[in-house]
MARZA-238877 format. One line per field, with one value per residue (C-alpha): residue number from 1; residue in three letters; x, y, z. Coordinates in steps of 0.05 Angstrom, whole numbers, padded with zeros to 5 digits. Example, Ala and Ser with C-alpha at 12.3 -4.5 7.8 and 13.67 -1.06 7.14 Angstrom:
# MARZA-238877
i	1  2
aa	ALA  SER
east	00246  00273
north	-00090  -00021
up	00156  00143
This chain:
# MARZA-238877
i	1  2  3  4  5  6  7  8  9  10  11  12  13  14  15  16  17  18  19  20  21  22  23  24  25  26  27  28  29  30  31  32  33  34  35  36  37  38  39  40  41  42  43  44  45  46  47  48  49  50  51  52  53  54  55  56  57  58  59  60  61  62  63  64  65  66  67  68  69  70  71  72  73  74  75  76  77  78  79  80  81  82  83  84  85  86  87  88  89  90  91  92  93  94  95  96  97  98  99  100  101  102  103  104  105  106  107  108  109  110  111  112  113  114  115  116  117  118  119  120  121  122  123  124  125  126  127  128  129  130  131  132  133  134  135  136  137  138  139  140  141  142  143  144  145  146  147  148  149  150  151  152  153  154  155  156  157  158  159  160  161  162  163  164  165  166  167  168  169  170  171  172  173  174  175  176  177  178  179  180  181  182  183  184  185  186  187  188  189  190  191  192  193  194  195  196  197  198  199  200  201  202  203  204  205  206  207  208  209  210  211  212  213  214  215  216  217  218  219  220  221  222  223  224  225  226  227  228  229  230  231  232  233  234  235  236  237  238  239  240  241  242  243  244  245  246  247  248  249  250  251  252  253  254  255  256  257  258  259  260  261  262  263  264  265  266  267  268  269  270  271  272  273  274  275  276  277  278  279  280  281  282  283  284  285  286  287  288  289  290  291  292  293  294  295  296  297  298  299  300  301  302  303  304  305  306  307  308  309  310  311  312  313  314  315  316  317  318  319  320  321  322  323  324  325  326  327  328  329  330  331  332  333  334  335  336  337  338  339  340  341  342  343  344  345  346  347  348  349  350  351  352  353  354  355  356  357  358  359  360  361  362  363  364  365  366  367  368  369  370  371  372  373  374  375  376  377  378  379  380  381  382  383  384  385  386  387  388  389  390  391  392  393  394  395  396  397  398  399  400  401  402  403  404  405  406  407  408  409  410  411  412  413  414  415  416  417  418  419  420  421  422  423  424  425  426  427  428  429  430  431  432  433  434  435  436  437  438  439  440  441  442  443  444  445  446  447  448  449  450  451  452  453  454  455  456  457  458  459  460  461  462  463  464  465  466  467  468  469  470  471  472  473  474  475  476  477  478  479  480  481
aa	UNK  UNK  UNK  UNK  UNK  UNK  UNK  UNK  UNK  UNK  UNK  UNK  UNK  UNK  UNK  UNK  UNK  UNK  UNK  UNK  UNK  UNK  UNK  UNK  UNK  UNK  UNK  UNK  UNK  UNK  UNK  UNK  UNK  UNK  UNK  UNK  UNK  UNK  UNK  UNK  UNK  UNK  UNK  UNK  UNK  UNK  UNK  UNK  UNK  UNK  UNK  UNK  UNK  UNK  UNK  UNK  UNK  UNK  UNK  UNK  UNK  UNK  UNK  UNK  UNK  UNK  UNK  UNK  UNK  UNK  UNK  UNK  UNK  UNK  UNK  UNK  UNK  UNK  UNK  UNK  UNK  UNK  UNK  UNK  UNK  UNK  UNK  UNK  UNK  UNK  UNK  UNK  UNK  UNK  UNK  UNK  UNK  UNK  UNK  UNK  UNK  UNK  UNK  UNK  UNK  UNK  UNK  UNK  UNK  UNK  UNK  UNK  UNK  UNK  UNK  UNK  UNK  UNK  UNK  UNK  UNK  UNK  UNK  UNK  UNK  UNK  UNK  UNK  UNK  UNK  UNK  UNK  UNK  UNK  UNK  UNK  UNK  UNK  UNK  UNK  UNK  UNK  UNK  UNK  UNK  UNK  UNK  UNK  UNK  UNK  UNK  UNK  UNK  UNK  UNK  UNK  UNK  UNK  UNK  UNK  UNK  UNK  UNK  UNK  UNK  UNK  UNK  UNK  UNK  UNK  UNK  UNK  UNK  UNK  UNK  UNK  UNK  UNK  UNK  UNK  UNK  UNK  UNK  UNK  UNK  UNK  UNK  UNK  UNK  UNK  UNK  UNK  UNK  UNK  UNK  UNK  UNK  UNK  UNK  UNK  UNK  UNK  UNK  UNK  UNK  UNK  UNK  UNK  UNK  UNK  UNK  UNK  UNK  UNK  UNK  UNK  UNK  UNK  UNK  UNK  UNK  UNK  UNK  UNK  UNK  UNK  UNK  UNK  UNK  UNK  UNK  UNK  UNK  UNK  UNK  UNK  UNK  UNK  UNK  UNK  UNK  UNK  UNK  UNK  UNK  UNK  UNK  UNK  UNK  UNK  UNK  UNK  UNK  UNK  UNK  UNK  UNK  UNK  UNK  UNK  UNK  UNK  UNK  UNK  UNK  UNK  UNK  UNK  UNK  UNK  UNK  UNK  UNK  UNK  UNK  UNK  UNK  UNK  UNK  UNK  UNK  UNK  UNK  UNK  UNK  UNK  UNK  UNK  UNK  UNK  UNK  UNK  UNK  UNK  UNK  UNK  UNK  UNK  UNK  UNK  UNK  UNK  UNK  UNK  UNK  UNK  UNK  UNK  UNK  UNK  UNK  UNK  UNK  UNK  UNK  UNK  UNK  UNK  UNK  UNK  UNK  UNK  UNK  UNK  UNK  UNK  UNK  UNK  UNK  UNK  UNK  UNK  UNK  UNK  UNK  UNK  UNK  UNK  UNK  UNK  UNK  UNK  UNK  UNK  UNK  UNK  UNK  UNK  UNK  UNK  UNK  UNK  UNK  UNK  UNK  UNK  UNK  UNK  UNK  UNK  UNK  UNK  UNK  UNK  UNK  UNK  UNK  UNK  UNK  UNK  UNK  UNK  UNK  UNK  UNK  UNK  UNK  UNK  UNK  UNK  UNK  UNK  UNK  UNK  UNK  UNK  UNK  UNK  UNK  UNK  UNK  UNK  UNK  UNK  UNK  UNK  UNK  UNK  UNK  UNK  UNK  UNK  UNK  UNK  UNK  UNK  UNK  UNK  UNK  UNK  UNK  UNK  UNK  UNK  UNK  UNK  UNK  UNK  UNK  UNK  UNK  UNK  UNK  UNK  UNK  UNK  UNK  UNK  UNK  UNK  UNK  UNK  UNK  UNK  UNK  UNK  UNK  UNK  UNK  UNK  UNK  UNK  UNK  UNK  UNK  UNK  UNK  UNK  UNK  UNK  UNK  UNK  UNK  UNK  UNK  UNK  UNK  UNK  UNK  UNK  UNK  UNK  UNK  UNK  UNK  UNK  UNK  UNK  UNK  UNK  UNK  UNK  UNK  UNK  UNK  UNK  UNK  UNK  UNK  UNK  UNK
east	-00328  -00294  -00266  -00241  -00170  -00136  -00058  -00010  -00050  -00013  -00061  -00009  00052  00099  00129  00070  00076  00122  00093  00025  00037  00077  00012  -00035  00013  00002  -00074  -00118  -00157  -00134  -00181  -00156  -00095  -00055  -00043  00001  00029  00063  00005  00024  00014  -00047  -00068  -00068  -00109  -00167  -00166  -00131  -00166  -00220  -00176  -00095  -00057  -00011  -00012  00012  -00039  -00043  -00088  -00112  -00104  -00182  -00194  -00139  -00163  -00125  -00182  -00184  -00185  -00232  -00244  -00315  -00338  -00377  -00380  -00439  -00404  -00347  -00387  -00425  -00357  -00346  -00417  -00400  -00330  -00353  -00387  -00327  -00286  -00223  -00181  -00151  -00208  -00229  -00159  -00154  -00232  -00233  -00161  -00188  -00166  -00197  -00230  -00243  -00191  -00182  -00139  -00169  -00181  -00201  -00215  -00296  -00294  -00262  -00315  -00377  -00344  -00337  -00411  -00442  -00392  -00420  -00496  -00542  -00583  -00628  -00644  -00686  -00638  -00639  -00685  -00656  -00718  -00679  -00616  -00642  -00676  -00601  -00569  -00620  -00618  -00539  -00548  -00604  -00551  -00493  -00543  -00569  -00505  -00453  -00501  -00560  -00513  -00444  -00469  -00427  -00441  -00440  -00464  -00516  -00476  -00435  -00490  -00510  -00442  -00449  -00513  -00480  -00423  -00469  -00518  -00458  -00419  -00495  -00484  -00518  -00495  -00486  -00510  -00582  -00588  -00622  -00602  -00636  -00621  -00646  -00712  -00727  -00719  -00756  -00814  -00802  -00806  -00872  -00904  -00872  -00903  -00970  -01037  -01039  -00966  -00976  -01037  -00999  -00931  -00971  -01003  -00942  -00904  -00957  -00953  -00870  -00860  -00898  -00831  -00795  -00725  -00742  -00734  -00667  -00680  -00734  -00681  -00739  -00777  -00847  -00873  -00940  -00960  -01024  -01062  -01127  -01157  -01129  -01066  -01023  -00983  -00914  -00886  -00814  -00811  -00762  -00762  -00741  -00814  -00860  -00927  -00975  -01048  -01095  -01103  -01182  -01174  -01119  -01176  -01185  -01223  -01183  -01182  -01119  -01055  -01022  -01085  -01065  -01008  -01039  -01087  -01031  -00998  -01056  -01058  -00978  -00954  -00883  -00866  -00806  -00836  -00805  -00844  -00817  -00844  -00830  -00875  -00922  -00983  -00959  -00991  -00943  -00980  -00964  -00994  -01068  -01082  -01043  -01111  -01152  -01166  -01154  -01229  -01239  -01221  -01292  -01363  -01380  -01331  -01330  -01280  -01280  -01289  -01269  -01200  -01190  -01213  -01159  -01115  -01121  -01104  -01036  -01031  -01037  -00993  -01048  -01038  -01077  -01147  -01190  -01239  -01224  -01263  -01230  -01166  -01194  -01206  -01136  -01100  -01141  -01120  -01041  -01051  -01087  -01048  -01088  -01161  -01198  -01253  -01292  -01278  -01255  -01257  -01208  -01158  -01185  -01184  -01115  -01116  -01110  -01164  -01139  -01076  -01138  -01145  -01224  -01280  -01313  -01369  -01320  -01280  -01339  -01330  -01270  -01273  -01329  -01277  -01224  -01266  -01288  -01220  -01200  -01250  -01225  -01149  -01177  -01203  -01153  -01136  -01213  -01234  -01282  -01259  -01315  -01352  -01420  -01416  -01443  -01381  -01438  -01457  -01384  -01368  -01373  -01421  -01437  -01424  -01432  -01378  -01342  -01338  -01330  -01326  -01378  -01339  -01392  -01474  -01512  -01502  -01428  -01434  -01466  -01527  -01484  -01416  -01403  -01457  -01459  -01440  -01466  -01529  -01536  -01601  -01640  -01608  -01598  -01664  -01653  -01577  -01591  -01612  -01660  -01614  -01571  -01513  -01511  -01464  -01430  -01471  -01451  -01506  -01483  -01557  -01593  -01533  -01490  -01424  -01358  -01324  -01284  -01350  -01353  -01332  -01330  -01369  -01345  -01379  -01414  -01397  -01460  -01437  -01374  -01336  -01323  -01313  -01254  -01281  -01266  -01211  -01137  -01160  -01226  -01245  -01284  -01316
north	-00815  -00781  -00712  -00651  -00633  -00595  -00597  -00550  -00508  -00485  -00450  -00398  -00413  -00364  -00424  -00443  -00389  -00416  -00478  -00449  -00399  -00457  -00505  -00447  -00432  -00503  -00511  -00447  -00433  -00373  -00314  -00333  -00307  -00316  -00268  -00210  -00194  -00232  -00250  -00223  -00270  -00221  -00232  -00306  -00305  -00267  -00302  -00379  -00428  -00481  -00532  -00557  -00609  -00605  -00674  -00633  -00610  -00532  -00490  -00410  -00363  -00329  -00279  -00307  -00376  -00435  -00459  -00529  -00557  -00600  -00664  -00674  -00639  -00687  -00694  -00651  -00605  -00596  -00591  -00532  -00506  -00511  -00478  -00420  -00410  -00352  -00312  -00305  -00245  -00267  -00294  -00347  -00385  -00381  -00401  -00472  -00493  -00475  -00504  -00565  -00616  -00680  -00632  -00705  -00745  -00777  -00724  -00653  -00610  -00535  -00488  -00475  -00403  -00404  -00452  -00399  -00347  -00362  -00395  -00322  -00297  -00332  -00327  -00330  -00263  -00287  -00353  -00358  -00349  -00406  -00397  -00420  -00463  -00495  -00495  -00543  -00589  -00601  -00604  -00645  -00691  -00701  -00718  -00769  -00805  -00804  -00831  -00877  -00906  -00893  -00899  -00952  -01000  -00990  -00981  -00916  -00891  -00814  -00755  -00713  -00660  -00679  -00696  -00616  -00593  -00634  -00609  -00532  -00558  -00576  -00518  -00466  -00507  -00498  -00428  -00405  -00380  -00433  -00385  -00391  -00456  -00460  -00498  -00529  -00521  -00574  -00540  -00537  -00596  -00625  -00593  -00621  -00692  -00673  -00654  -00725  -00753  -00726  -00778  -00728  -00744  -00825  -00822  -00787  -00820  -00888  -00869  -00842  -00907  -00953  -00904  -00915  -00978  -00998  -00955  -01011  -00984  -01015  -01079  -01089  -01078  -01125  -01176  -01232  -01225  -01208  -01155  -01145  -01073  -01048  -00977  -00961  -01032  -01041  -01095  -01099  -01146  -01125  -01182  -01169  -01209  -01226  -01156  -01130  -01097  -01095  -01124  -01095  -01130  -01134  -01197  -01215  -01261  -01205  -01151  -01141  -01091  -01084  -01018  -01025  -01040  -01096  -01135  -01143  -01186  -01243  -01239  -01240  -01289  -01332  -01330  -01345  -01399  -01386  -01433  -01379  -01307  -01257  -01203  -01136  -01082  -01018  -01020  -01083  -01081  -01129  -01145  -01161  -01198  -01258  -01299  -01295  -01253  -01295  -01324  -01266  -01238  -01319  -01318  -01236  -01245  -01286  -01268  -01300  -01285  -01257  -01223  -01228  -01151  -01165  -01199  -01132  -01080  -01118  -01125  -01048  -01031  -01061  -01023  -00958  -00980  -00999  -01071  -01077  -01060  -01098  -01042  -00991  -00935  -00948  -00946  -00889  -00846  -00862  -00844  -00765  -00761  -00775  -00713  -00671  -00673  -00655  -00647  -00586  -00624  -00541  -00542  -00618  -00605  -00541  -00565  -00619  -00579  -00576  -00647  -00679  -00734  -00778  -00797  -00833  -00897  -00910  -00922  -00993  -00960  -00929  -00999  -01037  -00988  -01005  -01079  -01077  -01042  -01084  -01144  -01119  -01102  -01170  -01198  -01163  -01188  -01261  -01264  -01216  -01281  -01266  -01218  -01176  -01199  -01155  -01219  -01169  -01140  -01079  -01029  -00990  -01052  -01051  -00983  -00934  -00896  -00858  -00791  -00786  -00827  -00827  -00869  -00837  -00882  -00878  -00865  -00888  -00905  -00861  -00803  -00773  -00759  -00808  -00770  -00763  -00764  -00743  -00747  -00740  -00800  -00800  -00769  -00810  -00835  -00777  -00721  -00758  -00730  -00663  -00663  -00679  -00636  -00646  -00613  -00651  -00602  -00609  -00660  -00641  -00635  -00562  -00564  -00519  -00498  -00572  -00613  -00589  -00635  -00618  -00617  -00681  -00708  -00711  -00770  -00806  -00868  -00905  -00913  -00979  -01009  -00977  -00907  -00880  -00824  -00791  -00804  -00792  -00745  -00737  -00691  -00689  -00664  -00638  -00600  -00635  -00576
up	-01994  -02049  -02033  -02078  -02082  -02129  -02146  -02136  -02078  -02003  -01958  -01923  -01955  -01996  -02033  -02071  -02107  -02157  -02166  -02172  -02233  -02270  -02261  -02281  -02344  -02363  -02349  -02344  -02406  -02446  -02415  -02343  -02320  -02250  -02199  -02226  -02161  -02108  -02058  -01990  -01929  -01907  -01984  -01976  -01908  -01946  -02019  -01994  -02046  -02016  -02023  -02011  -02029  -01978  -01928  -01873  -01824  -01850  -01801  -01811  -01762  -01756  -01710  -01666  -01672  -01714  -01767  -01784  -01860  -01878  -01928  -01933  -02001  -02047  -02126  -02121  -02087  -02129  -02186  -02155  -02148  -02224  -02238  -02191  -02218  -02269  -02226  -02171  -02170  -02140  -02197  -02152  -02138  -02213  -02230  -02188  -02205  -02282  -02292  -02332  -02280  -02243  -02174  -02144  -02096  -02033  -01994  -02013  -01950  -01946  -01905  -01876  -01873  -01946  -01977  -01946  -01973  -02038  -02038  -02018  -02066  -02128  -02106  -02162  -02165  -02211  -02169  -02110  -02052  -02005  -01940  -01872  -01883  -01938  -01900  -01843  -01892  -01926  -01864  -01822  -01889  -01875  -01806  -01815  -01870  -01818  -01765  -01806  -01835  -01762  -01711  -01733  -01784  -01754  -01673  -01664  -01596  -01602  -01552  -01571  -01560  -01626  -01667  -01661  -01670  -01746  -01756  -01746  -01789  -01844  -01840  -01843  -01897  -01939  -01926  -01860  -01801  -01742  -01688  -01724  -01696  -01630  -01574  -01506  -01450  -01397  -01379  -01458  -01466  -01404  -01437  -01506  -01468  -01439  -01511  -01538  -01484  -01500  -01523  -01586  -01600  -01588  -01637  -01692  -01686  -01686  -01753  -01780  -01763  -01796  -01867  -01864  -01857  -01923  -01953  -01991  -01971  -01905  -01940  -01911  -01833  -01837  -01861  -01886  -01828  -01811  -01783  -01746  -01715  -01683  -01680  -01670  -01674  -01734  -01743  -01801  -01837  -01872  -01908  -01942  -02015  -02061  -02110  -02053  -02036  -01970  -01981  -01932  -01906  -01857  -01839  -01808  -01758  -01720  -01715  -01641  -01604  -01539  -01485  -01470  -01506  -01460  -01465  -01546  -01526  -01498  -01560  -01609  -01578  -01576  -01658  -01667  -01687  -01669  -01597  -01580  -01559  -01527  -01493  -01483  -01445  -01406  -01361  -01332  -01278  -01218  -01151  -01097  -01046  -01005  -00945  -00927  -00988  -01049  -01066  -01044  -01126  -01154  -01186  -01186  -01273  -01267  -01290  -01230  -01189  -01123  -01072  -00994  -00977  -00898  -00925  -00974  -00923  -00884  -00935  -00949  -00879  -00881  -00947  -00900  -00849  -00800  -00791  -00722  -00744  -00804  -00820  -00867  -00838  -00773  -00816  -00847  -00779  -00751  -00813  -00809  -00727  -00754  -00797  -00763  -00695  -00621  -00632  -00606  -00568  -00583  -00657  -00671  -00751  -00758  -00780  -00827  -00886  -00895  -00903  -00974  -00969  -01019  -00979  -00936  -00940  -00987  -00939  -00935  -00993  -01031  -01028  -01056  -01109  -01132  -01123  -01175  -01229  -01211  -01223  -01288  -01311  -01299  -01338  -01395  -01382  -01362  -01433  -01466  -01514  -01552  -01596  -01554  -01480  -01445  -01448  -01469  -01399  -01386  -01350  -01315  -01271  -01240  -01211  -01271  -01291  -01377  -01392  -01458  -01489  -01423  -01371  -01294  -01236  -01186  -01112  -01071  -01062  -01014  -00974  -00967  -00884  -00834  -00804  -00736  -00721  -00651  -00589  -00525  -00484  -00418  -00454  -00519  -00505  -00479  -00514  -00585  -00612  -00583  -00608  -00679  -00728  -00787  -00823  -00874  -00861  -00793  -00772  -00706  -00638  -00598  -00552  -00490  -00470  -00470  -00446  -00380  -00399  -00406  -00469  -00451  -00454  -00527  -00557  -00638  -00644  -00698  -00753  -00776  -00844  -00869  -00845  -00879  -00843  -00911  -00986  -01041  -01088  -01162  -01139  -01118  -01056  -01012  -00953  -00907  -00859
């Protein structure tokens, strides 16, 4: 990158001065003249020129500090230079940039601080002064060329802590003040991540994507290759020719109307004709299961398929750590006396509602449940390689039910409490009809007055498969009272 640099210049040193009036005799037009006076050291601090030819590493003292020179100003920026020349003040400056030599070479440097002043120095009043709006676009415009060029083509490994510290250096070499631009801290930035990882942010950056690519400068990163990409239903096609455009299409026969994204892959790869593929992927749905239940979901991806709900309800009590029973709702029960501790045999359902009932294991109903939507979500990926895999079944028959154009799953069929859970046991047969309430809210059996029993008395009688001792709900959580 070619730099500015003009002759005869020494930021800071008393011996230029010599050397610099016999160069200015020699090239400054008529109507410029030098300095009259000897510049004092202070003198050169405030008015040192933008540039120095000197190879030695010459540093500024500012505000205490040692200020680097720099070598990054363009052709466009040294002839902004020239077009500002006029309007400075300071005789110096108009001196080395109107003094009719080359401004471009390989080992200019200068000064930040002396660059920004001499831009806000030369401001054009009767132009639109530049916004900090415009500042970021020129300085987020530099950065995406070095990231481009160091960091994509070249594989330069940078932190991001440096790529802010050039963005600051090229917003305040444009002319704005570094301390405008704001920085994150850890928490602001955790909840930038959560807004990128946002459905509303997926959708757009997806549609974004698909409008780029059909850029022809990406011509060279697609290096003669093909590209496919999917949004929306929709696939395209970019093709790279030989002008050195993208041809974009939408190929028919890659038209695909799949739920979920994954399921696209074993379609795609059903209509290549590459042999090679490589798949990659962040994240991939895998069931770990071995022994007794390796074959237990083998023909679940059928229409006609069928699971054994004993071997799952046994399979989802080892899930929960209760490998010595096969039914979930004794699974179920067990799990609820672990959290809730000693039961008052008085009030044996205090303390339940500080339990979070989805850390239960599903009852045998709710089970059935989600058999159904596992089976039809299998269909889907057992025929993922066809255009419309839902084979023309109807979601509603396997666990889910319509609400509007959404689909809800459906936890369980019947009622949510059996129609007794505790009775008396040395009583159960005489009492039952006296213990039980018509009442569908009435599930627990208190009866002091009819039946003389103590309170150890009381037992639970497991429920049959037909009797669930209680449901998930939609929620995170629910009381059960």
């Amino acid at each position: 990158m070619e730099v500015c640099r003009v002759p005869g210049s020494g930021c800071g040193h008393r011996t230029y001065e010599k050397r610099l009036e016999k160069w200015i005799a020699e090239r400054i037009d008529q109507d410029t003249s030098p300095p009259q006076d000897p510049i004092s050291q202070n003198d050169q601090t405030k008015e040192a020129s933008s540039f120095s030819i000197s190879n030695q590493e010459v540093r500024k003292k500012k505000k205490g500090k040692e200020e680097s020179l720099f070598a990054i100003a363009t052709k466009e920026g040294c002839d902004t230079l020239v077009q500002r020349a006029h309007l400075s003040k300071n005789n110096h400056f108009r001196s080395l940039i109107l003094g009719g030599v080359d401004l471009i070479a390989k080992e200019g440097e200068y000064h930040g601080s002396c660059r920004v002043q001499f831009m806000h120095e030369t401001e054009r009043h009767d132009h639109k002064v530049a916004t900090s709006h415009d500042l970021h676009k020129i300085a987020f415009s530099s950065l995406s060329t070095f990231v481009q060029m160091e960091i994509i083509q070249n594989g330069k490994v940078l932190f991001m802590s440096s790529l802010l510290e050039l963005y600051k250096a090229e917003y305040s070499g444009s002319g704005g003040d570094s301390k405008e631009v704001v920085t994150y801290n850890s928490q602001n930035l955790s909840r930038k991540f959560q807004l990128l990882s946002s459905s509303s942010f997926k959708n757009e950056l997806g549609k974004f994507l698909l409008r780029e690519w059909q850029k022809d400068h990406y011509w060279s990163l697609l290096n003669g290759k093909t590209l496919y990409a999917s949004h929306g239903g929709v696939c395209y096609k970019y093709t790279p020719n030989e002008h050195q455009q993208i041809h974009v299409s939408s190929p028919a026969h890659l038209q695909a109307n799949h739920e979920e994204a994954d399921t696209l892959i074993a379609f795609y790869l059903e209509n290549i004709t590459s042999n090679a593929v490589i798949i990659r992927a962040s994240d991939t749905d895998v069931l770990d299961a071995a022994g007794r239940y390796l074959y237990l979901f083998t023909c679940i991806g059928e229409v006609d398929g069928d699971v054994n709900i004993e071997v799952a309800s046994e399979f989802v009590c080892k899930m929960y750590s209760q490998p010595k029973v096969r039914s979930v709702d004794e699974a179920r029960y067990n799990k609820l006396m672990q959290m809730t501790g000693k039961i008052d045999q008085d009030k044996p359902l205090t303390n339940i509602k500080r339990i979070d009932c989805a850390l239960l294991p599903p009852s045998r109903r709710a089970l059935d449940k989600k058999l159904q939507r596992a089976q039809y979500v299998s269909i889907l990926w057992n025929h993922a390689n066809l255009a419309c895999p839902d084979q023309g079944l109807s979601n509603t028959d396997y666990g889910w039910s319509a609400n509007g154009n959404l689909l809800q799953p459906v936890w369980f069929d019947g009622p949510a409490l059996p129609d007794a859970l505790f009775t008396d046991r040395d009583n159960n047969k005489d009492d039952s009809n006296d213990a039980c309430s018509d009442s569908d809210e009435t599930t627990i059996v208190e009866s002091t007055e009819d039946v003389d029993s103590d309170a150890d008395d009381h037992i639970y009688h497991e429920p049959s498969d037909d009797e669930a001792w209680s449901e998930d709900s939609d929620t995170d959580s629910q009381d059960v009272e």
